[in-house]
mmCIF entry with sequence, helices, sheets and N, C-alpha, C, O atoms, coordinates in Angstrom:
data_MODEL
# 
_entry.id   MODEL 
# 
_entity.id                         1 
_entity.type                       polymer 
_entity.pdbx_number_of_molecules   1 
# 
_entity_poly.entity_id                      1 
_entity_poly.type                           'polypeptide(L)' 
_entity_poly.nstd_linkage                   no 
_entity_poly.nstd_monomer                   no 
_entity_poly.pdbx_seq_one_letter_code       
;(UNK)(UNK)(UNK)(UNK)(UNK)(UNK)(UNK)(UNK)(UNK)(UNK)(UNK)(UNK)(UNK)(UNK)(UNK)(UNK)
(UNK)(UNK)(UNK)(UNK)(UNK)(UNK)(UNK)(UNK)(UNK)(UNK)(UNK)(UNK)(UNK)(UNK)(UNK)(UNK)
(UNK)(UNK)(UNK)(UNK)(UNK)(UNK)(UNK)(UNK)(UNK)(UNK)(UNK)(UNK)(UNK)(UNK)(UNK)(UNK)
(UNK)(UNK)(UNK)(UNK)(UNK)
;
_entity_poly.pdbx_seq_one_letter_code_can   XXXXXXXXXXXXXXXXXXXXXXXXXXXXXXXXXXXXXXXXXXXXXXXXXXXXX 
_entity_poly.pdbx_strand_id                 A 
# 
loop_
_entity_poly_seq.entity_id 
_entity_poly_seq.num 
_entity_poly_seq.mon_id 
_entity_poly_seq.hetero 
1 1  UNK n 
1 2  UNK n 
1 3  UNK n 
1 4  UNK n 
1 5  UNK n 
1 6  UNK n 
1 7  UNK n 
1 8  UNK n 
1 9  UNK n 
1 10 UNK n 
1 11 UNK n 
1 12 UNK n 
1 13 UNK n 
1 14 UNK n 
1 15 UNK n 
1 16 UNK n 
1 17 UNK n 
1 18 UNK n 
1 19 UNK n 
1 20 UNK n 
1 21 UNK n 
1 22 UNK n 
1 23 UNK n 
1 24 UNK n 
1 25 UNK n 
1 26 UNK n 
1 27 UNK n 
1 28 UNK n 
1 29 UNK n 
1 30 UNK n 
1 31 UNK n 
1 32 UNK n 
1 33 UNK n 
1 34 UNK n 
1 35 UNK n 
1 36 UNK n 
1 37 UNK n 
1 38 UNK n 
1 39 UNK n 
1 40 UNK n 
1 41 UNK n 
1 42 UNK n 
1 43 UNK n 
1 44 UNK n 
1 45 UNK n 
1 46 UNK n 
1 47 UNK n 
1 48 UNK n 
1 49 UNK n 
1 50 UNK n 
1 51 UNK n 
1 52 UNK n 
1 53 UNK n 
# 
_struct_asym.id          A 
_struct_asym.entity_id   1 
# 
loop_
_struct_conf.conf_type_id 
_struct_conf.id 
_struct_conf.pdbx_PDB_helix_id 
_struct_conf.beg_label_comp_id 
_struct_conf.beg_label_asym_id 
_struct_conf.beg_label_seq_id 
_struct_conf.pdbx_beg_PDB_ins_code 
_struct_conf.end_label_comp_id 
_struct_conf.end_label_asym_id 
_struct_conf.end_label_seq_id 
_struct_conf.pdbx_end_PDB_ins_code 
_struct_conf.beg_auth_comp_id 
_struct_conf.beg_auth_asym_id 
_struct_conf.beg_auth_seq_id 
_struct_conf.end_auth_comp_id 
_struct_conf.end_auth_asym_id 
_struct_conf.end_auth_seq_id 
_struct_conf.pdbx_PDB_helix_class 
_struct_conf.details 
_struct_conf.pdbx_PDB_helix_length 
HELX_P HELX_P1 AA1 UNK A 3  ? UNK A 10 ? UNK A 3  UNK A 10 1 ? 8 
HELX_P HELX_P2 AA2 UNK A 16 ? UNK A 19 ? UNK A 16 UNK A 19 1 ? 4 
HELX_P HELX_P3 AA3 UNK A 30 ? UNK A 36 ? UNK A 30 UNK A 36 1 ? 7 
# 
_struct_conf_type.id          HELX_P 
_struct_conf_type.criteria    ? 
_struct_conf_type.reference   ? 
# 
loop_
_atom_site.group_PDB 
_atom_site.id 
_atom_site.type_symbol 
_atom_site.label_atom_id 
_atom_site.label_alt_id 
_atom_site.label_comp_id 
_atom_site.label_asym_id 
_atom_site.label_entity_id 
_atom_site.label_seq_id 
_atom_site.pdbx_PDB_ins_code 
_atom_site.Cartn_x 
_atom_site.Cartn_y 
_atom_site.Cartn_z 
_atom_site.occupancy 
_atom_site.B_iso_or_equiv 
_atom_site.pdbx_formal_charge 
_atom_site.auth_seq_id 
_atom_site.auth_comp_id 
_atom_site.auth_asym_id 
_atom_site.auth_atom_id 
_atom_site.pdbx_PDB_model_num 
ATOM 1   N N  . UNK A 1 1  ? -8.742  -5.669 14.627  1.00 0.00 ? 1  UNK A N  1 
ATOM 2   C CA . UNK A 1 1  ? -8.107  -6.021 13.343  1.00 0.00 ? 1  UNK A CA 1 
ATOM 3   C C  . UNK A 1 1  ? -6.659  -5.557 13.351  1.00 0.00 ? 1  UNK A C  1 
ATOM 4   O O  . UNK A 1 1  ? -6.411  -4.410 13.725  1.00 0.00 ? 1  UNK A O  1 
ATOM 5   N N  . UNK A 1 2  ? -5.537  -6.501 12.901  1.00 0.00 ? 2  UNK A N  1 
ATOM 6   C CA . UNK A 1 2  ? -4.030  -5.750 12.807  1.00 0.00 ? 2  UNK A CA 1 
ATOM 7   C C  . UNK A 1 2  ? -3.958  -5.084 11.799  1.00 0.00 ? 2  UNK A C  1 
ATOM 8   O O  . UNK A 1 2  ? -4.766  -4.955 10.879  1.00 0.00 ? 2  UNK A O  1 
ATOM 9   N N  . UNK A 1 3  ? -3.119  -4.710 11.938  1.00 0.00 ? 3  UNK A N  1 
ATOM 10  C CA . UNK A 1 3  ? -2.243  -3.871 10.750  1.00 0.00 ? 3  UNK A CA 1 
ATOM 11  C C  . UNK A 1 3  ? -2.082  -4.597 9.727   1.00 0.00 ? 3  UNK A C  1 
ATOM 12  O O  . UNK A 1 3  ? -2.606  -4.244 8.670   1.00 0.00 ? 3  UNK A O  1 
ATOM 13  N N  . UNK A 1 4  ? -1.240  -5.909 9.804   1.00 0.00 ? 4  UNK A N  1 
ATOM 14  C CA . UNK A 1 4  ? -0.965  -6.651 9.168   1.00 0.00 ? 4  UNK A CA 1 
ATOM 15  C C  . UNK A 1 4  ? -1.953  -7.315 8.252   1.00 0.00 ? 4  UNK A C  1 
ATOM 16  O O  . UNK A 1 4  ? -1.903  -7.328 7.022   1.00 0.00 ? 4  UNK A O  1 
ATOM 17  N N  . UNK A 1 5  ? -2.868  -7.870 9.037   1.00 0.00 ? 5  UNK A N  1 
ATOM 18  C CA . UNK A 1 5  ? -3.886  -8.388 8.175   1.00 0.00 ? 5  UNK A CA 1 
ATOM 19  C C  . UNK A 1 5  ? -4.569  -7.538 7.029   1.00 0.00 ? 5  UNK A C  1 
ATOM 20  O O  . UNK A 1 5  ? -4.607  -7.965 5.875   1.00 0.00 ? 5  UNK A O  1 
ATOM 21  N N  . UNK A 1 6  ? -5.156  -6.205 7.430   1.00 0.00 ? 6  UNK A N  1 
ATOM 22  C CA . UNK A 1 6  ? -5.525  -5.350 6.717   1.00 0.00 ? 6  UNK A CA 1 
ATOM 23  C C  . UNK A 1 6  ? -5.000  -5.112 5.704   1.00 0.00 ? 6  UNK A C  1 
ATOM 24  O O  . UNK A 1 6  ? -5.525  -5.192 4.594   1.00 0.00 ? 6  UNK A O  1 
ATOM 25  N N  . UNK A 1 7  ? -3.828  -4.768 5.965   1.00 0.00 ? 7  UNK A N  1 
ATOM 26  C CA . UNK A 1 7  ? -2.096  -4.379 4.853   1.00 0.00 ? 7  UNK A CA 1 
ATOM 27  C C  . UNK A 1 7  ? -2.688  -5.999 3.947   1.00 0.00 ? 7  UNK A C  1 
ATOM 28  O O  . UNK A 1 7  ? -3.321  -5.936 2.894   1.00 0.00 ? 7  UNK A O  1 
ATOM 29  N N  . UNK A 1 8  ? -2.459  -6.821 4.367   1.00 0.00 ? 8  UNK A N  1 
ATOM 30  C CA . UNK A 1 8  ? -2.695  -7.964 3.099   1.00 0.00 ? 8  UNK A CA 1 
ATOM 31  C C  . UNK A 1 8  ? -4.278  -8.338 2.750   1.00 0.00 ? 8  UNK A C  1 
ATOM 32  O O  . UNK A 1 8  ? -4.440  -9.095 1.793   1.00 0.00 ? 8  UNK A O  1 
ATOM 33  N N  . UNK A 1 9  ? -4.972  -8.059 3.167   1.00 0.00 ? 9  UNK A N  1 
ATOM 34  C CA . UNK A 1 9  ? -6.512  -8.124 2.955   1.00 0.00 ? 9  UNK A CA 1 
ATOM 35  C C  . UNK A 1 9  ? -6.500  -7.130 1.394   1.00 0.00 ? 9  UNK A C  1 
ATOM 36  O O  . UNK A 1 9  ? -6.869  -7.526 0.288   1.00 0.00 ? 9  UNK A O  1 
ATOM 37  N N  . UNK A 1 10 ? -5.891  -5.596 1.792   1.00 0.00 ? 10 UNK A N  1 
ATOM 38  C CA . UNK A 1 10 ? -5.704  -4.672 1.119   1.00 0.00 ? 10 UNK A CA 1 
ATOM 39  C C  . UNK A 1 10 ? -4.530  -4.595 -0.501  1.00 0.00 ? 10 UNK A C  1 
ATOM 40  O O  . UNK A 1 10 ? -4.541  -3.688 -1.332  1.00 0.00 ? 10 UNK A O  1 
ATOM 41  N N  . UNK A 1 11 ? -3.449  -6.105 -0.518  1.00 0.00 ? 11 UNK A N  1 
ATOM 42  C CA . UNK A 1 11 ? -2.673  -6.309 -1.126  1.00 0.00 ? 11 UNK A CA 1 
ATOM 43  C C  . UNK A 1 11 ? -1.274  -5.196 -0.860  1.00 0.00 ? 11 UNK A C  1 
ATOM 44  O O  . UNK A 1 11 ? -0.520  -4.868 -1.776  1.00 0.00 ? 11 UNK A O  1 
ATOM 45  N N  . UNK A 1 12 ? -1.173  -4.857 0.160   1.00 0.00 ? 12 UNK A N  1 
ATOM 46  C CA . UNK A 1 12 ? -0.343  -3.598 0.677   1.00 0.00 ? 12 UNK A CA 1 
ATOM 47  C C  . UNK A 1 12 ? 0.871   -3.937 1.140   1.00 0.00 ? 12 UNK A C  1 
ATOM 48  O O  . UNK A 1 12 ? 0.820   -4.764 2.051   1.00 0.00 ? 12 UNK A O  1 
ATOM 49  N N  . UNK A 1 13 ? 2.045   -3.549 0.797   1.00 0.00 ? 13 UNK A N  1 
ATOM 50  C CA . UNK A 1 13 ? 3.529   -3.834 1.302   1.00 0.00 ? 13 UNK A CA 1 
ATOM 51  C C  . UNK A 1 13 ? 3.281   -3.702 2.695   1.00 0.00 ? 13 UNK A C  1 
ATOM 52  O O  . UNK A 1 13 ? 2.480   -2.845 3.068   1.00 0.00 ? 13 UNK A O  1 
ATOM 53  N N  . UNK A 1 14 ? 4.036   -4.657 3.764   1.00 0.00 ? 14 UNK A N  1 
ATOM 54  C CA . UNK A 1 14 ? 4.042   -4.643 4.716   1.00 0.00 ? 14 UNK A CA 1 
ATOM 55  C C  . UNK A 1 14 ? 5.330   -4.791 5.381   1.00 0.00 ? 14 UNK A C  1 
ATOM 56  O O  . UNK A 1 14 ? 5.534   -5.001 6.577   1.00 0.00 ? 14 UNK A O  1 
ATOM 57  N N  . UNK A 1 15 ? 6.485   -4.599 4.078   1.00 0.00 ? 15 UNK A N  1 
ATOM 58  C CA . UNK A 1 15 ? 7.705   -4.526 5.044   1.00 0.00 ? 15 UNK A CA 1 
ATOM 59  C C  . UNK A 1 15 ? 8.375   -3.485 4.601   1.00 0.00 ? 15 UNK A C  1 
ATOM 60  O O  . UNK A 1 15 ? 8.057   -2.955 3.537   1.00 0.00 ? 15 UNK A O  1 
ATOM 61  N N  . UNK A 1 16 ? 9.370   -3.053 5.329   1.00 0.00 ? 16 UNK A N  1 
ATOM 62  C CA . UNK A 1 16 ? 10.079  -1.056 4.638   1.00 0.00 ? 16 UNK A CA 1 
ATOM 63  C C  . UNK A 1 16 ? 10.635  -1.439 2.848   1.00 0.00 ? 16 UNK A C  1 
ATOM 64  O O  . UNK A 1 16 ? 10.518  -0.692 1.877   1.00 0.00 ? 16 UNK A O  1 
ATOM 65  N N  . UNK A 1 17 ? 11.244  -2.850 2.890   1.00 0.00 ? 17 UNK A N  1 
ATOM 66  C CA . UNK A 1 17 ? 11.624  -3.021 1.313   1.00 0.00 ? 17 UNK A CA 1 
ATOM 67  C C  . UNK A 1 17 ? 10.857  -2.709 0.494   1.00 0.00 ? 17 UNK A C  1 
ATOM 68  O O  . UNK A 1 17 ? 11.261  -2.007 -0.433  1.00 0.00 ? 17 UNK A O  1 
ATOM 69  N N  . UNK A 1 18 ? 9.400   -3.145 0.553   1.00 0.00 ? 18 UNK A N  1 
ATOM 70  C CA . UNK A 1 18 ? 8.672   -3.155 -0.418  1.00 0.00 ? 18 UNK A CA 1 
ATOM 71  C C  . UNK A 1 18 ? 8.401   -1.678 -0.247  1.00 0.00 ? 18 UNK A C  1 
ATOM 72  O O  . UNK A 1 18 ? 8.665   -0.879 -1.145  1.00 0.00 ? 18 UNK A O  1 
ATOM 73  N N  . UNK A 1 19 ? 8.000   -1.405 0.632   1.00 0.00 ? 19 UNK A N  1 
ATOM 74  C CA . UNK A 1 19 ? 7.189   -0.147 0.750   1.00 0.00 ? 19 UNK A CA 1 
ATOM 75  C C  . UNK A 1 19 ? 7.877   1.138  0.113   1.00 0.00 ? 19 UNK A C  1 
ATOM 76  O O  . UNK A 1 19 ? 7.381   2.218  -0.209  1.00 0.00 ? 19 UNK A O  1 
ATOM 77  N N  . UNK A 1 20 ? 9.717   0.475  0.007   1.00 0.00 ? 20 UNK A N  1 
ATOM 78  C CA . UNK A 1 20 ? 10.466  1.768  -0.419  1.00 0.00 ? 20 UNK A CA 1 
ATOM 79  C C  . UNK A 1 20 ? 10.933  1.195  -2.221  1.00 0.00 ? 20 UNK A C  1 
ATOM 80  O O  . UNK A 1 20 ? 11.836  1.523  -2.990  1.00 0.00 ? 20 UNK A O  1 
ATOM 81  N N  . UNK A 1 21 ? 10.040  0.432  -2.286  1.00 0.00 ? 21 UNK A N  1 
ATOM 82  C CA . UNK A 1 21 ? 10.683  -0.488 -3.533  1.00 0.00 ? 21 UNK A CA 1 
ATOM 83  C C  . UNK A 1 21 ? 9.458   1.164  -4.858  1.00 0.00 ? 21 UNK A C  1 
ATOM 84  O O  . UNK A 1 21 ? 8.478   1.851  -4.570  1.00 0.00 ? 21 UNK A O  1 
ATOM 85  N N  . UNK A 1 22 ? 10.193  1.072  -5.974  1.00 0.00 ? 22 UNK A N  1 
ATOM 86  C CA . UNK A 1 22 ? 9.382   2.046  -6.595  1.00 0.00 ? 22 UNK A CA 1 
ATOM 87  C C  . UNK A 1 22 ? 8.654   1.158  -7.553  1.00 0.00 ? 22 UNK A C  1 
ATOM 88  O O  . UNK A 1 22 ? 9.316   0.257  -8.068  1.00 0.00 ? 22 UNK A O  1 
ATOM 89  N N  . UNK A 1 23 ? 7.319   1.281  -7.888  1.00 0.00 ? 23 UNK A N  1 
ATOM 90  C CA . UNK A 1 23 ? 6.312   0.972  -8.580  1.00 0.00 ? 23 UNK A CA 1 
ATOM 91  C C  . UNK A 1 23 ? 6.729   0.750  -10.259 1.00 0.00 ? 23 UNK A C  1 
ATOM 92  O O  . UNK A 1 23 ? 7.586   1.461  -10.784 1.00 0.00 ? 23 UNK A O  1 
ATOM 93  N N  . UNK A 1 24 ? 6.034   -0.284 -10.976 1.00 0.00 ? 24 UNK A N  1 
ATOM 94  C CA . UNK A 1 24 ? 6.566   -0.567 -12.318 1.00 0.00 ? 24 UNK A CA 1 
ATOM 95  C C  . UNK A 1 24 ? 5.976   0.667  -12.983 1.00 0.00 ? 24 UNK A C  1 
ATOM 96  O O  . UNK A 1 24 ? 5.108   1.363  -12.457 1.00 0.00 ? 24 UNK A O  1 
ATOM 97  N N  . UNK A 1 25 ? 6.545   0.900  -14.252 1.00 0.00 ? 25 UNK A N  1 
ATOM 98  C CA . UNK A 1 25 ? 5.956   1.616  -15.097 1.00 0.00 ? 25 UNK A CA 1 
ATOM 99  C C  . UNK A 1 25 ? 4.183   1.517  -15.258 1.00 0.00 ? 25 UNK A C  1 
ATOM 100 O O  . UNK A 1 25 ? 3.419   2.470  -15.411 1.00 0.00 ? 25 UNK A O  1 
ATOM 101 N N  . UNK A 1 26 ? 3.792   -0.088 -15.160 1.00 0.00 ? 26 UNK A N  1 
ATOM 102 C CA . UNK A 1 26 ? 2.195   -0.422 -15.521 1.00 0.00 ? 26 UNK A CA 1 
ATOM 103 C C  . UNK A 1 26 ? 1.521   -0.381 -14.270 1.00 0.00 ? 26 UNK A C  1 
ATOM 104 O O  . UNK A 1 26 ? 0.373   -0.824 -14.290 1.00 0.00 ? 26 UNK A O  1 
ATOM 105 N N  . UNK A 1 27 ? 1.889   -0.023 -13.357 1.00 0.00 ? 27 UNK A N  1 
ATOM 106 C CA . UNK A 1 27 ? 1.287   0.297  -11.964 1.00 0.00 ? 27 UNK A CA 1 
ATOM 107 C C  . UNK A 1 27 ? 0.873   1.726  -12.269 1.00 0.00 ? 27 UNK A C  1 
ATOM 108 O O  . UNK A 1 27 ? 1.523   2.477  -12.997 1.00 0.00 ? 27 UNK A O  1 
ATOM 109 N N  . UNK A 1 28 ? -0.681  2.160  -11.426 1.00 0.00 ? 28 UNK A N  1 
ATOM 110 C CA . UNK A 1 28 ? -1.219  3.574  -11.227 1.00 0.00 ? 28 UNK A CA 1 
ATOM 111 C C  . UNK A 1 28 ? 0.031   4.279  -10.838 1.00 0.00 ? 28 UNK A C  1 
ATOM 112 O O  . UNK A 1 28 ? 1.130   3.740  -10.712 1.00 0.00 ? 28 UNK A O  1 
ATOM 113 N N  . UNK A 1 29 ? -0.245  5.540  -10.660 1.00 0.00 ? 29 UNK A N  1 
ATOM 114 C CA . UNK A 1 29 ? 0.532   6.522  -9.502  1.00 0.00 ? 29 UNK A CA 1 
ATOM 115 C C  . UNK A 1 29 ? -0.257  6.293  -8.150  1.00 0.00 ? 29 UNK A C  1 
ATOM 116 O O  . UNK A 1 29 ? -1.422  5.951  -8.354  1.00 0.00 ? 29 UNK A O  1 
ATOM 117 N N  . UNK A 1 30 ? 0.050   6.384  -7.000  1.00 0.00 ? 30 UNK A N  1 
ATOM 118 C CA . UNK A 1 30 ? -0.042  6.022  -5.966  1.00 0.00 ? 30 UNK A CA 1 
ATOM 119 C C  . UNK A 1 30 ? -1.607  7.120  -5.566  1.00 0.00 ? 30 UNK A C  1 
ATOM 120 O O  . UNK A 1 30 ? -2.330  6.517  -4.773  1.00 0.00 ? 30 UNK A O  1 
ATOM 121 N N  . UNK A 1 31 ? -2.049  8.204  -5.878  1.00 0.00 ? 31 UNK A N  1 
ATOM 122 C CA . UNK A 1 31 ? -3.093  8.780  -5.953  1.00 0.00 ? 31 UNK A CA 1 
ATOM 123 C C  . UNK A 1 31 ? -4.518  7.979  -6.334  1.00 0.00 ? 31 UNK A C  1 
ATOM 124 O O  . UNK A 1 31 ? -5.620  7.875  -5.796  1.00 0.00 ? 31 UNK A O  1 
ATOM 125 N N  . UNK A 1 32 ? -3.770  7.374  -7.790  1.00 0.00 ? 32 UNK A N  1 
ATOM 126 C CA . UNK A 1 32 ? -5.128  6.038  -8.062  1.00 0.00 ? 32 UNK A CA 1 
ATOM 127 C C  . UNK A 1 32 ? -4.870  4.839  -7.221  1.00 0.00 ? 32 UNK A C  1 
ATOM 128 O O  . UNK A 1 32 ? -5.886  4.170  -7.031  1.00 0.00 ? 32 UNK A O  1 
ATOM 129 N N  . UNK A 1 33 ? -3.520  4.276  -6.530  1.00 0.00 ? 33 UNK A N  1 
ATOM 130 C CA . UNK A 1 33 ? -3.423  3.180  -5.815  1.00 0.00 ? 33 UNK A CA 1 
ATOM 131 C C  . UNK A 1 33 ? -4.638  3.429  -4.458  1.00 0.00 ? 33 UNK A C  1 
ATOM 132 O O  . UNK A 1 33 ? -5.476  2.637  -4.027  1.00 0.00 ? 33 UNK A O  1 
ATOM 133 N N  . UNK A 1 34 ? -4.363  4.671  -4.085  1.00 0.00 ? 34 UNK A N  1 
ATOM 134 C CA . UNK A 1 34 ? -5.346  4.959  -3.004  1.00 0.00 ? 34 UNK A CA 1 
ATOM 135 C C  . UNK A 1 34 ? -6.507  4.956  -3.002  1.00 0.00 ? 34 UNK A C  1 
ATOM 136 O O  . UNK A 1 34 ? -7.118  4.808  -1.943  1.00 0.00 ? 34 UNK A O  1 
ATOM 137 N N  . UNK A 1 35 ? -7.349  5.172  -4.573  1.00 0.00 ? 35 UNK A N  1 
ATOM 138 C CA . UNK A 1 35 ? -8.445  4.679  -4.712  1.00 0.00 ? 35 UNK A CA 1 
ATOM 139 C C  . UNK A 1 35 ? -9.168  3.541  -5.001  1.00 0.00 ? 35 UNK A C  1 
ATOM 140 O O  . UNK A 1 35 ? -10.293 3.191  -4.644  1.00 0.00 ? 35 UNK A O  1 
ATOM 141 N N  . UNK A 1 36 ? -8.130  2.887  -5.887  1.00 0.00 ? 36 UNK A N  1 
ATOM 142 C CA . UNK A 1 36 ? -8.619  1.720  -6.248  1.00 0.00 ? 36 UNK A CA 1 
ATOM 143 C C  . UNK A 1 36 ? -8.071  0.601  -5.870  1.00 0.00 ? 36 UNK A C  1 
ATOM 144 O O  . UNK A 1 36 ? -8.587  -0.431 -6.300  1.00 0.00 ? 36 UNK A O  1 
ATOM 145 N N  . UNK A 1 37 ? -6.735  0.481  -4.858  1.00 0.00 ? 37 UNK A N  1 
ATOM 146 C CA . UNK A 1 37 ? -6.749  -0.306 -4.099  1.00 0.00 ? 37 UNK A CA 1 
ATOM 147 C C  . UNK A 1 37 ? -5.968  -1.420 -5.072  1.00 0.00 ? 37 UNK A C  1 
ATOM 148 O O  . UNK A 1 37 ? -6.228  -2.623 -5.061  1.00 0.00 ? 37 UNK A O  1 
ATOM 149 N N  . UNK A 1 38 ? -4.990  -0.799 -5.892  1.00 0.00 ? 38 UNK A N  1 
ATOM 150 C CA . UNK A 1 38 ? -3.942  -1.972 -6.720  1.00 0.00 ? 38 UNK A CA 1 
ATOM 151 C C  . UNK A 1 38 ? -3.256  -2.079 -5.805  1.00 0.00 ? 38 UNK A C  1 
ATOM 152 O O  . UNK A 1 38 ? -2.931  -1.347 -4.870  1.00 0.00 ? 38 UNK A O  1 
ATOM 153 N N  . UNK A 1 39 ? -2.832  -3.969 -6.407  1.00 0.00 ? 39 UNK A N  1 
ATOM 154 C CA . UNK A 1 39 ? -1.811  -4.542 -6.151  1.00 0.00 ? 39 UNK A CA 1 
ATOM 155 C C  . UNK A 1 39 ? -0.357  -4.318 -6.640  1.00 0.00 ? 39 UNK A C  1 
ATOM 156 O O  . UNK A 1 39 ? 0.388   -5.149 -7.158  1.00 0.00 ? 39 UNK A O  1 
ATOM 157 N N  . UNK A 1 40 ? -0.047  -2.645 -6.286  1.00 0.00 ? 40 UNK A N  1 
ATOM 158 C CA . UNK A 1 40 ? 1.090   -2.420 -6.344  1.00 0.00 ? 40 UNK A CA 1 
ATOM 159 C C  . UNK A 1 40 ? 2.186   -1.322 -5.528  1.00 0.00 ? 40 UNK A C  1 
ATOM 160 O O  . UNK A 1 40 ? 2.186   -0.175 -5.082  1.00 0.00 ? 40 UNK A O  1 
ATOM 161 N N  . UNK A 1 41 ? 3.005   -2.377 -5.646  1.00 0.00 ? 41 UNK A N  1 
ATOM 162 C CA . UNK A 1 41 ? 4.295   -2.309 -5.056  1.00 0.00 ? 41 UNK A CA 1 
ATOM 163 C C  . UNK A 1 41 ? 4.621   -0.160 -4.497  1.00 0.00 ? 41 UNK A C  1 
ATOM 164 O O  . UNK A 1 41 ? 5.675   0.474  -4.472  1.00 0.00 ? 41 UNK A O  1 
ATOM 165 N N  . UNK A 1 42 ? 3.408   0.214  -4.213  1.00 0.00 ? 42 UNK A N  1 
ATOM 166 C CA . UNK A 1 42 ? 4.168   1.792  -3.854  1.00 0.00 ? 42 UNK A CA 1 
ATOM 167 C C  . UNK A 1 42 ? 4.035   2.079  -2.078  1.00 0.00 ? 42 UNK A C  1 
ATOM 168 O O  . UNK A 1 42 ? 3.689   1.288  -1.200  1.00 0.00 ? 42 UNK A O  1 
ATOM 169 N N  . UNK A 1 43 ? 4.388   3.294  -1.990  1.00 0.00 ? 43 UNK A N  1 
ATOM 170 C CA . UNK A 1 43 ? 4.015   3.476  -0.152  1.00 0.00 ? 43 UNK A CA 1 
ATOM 171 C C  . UNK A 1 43 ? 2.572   3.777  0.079   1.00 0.00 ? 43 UNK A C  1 
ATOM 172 O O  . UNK A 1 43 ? 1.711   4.368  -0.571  1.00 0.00 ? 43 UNK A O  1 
ATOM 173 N N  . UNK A 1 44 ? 2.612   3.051  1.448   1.00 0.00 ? 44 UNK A N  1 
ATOM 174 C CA . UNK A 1 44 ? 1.176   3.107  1.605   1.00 0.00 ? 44 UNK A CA 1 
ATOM 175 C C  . UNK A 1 44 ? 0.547   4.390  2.129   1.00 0.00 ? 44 UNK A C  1 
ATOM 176 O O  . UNK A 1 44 ? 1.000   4.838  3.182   1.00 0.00 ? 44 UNK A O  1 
ATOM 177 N N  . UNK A 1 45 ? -0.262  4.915  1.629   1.00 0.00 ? 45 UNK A N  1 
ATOM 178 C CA . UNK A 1 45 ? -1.259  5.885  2.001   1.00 0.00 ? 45 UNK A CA 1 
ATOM 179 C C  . UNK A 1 45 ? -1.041  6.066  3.207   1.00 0.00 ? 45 UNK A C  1 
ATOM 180 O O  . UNK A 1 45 ? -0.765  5.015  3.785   1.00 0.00 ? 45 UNK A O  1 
ATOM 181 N N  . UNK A 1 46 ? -1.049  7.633  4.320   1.00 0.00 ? 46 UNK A N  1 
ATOM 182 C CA . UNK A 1 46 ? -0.844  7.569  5.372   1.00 0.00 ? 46 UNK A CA 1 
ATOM 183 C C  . UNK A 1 46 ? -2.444  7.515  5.570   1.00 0.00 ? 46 UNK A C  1 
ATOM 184 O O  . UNK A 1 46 ? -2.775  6.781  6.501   1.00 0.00 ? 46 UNK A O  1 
ATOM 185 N N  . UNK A 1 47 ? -3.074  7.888  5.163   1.00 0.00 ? 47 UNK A N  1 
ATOM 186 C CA . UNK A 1 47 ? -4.938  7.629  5.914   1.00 0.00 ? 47 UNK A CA 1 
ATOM 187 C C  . UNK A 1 47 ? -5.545  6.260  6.032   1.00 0.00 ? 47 UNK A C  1 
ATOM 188 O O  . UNK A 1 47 ? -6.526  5.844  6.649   1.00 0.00 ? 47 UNK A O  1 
ATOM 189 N N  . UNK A 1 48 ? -4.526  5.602  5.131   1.00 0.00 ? 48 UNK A N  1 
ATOM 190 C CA . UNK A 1 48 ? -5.026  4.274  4.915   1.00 0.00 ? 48 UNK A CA 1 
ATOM 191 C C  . UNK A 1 48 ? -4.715  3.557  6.715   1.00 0.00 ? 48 UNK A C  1 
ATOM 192 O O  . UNK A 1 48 ? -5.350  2.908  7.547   1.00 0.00 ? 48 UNK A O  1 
ATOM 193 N N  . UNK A 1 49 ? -3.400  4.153  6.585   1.00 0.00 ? 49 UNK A N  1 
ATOM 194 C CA . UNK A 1 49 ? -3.256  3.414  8.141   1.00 0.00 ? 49 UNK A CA 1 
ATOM 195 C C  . UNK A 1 49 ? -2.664  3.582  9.012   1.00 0.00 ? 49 UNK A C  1 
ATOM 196 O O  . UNK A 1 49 ? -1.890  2.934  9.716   1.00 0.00 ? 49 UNK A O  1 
ATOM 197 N N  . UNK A 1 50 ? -3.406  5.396  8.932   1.00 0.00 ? 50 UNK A N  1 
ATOM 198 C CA . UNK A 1 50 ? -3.047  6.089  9.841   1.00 0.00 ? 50 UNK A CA 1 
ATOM 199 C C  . UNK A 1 50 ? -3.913  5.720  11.643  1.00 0.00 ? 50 UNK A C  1 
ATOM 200 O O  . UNK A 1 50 ? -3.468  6.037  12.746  1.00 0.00 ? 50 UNK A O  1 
ATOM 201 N N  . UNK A 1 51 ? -5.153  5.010  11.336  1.00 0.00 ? 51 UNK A N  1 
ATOM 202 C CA . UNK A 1 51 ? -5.993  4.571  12.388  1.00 0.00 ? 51 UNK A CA 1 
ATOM 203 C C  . UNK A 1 51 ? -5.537  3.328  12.718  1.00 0.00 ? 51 UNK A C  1 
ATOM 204 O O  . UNK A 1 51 ? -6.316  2.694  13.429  1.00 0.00 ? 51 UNK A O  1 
ATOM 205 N N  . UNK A 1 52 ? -4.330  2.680  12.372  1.00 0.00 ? 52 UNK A N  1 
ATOM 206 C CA . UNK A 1 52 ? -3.580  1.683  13.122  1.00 0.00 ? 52 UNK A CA 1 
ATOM 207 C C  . UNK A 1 52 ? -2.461  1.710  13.463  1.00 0.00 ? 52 UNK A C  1 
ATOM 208 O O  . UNK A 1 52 ? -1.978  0.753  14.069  1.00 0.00 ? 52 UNK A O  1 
ATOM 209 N N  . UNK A 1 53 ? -1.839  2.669  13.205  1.00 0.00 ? 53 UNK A N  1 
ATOM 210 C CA . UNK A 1 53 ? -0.422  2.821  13.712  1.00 0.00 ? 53 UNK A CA 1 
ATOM 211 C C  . UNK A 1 53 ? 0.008   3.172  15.221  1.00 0.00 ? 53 UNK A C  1 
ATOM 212 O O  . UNK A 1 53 ? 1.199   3.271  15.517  1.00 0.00 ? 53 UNK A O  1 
# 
């Protein structure tokens, strides 16, 4: 499985813009992004994909 695919399977920024882009006000904090897996705009979890890098 890539990175890539996963990253969008997952709804996950996959380029440095997004990834450094900061989250709207109505987005979780990135603690609940990691659990529940929103579609939003923060950095991605290093455990999330840390087994593909």
């Amino acid at each position: 499985t890539s990175p890539r695919l996963v990253a969008r399977l997952l709804h996950l920024p996959t380029s440095a813009t997004d990834a450094d882009a900061q989250p709207p006000p109505s987005c979780p904090p990135p603690r609940s992004h990691y659990r529940l897996l929103a579609p939003c705009p923060v950095p991605v979890p290093v455990p999330l994909t840390n087994g593909y890098r």
